[in-house]
N, C-alpha and C positions, 0 to 999 in steps of 0.2 A: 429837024423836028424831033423831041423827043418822047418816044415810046409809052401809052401807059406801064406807070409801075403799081405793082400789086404792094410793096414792103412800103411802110410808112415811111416817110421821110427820117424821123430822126431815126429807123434802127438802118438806116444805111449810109456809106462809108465814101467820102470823096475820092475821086479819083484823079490822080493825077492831071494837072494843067498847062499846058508852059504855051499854050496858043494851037495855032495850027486846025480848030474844030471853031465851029461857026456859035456865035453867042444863040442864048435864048430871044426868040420875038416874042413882044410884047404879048399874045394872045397865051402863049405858052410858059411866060413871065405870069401874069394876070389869074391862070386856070391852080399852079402851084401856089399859089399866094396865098387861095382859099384855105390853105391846108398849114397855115402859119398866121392867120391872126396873131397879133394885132400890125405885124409888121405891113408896110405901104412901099408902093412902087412910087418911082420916082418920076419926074414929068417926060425925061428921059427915056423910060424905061429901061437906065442901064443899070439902076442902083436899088437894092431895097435898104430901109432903116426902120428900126425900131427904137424911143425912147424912154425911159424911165426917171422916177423919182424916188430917191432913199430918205432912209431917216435923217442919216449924217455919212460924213466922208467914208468912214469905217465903214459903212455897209456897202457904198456904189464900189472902192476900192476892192474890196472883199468880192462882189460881186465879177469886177474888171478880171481877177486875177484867175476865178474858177470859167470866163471866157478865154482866157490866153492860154490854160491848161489846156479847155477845148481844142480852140485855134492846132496846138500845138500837134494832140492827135491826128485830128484831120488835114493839119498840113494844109490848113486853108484860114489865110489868115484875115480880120476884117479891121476895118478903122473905125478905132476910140477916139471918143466927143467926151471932154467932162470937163462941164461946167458950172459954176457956179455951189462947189464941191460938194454937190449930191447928185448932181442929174446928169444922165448918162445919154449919150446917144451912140448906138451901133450903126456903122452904113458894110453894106456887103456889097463887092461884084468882084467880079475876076477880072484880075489887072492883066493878065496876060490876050484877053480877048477883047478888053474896053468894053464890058458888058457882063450880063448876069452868065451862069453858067447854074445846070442843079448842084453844085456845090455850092453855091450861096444859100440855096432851099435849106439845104441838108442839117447846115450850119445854123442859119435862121431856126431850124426845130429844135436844136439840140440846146442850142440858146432858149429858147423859151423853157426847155424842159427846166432848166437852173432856175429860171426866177419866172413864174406863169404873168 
């Protein structure tokens, strides 16, 4: 179970993952979510996503690449959706756990901070 944190989501910093630590349950999945509108749990509860609609290509790309910049800091990386060359979908979970972990939270906020 994970601990209240007092620091908002996105001013804090993923931590290393490679397995071995028990995924998020859905209750504690569900309580962090609140804190990341517009993103949605999955039926699962192993995934969150969020999708969007750009003007044109230029924008959703533009957008893609200031998330992989993200990605890159955090070291936590999520899968790109883009279809129908404006529309973007994000899905997060930690591949190393087959499940969410608060790095996909993290991620999810910092993500939103880039395009509300």
């Amino acid at each position: 179970m994970t601990a209240p944190h007092s620091t908002p989501l996105n001013q804090r910093s993923c931590k290393a993952c490679e397995g071995g630590v028990d995924k998020l349950t859905v209750d504690e999945s569900t309580r962090l979510l609140a804190d990341i509108s517009p993103w949605t749990l999955s039926d699962s509860g192993d995934e969150i996503e969020r999708t969007w609609k750009f003007a044109n290509f230029v924008q959703a790309m533009d957008f893609l690449h200031r998330v992989t910049e993200l990605a890159e800091r955090e070291q936590h990386h999520p899968d790109f959706h883009l279809t129908g060359y404006r529309h973007v979908r994000i899905v997060l979970t930690t591949h190393a756990i087959l499940g969410l972990s608060e790095n996909d939270f993290i991620v999810a906020a910092k993500i939103n901070a880039i395009v509300p």
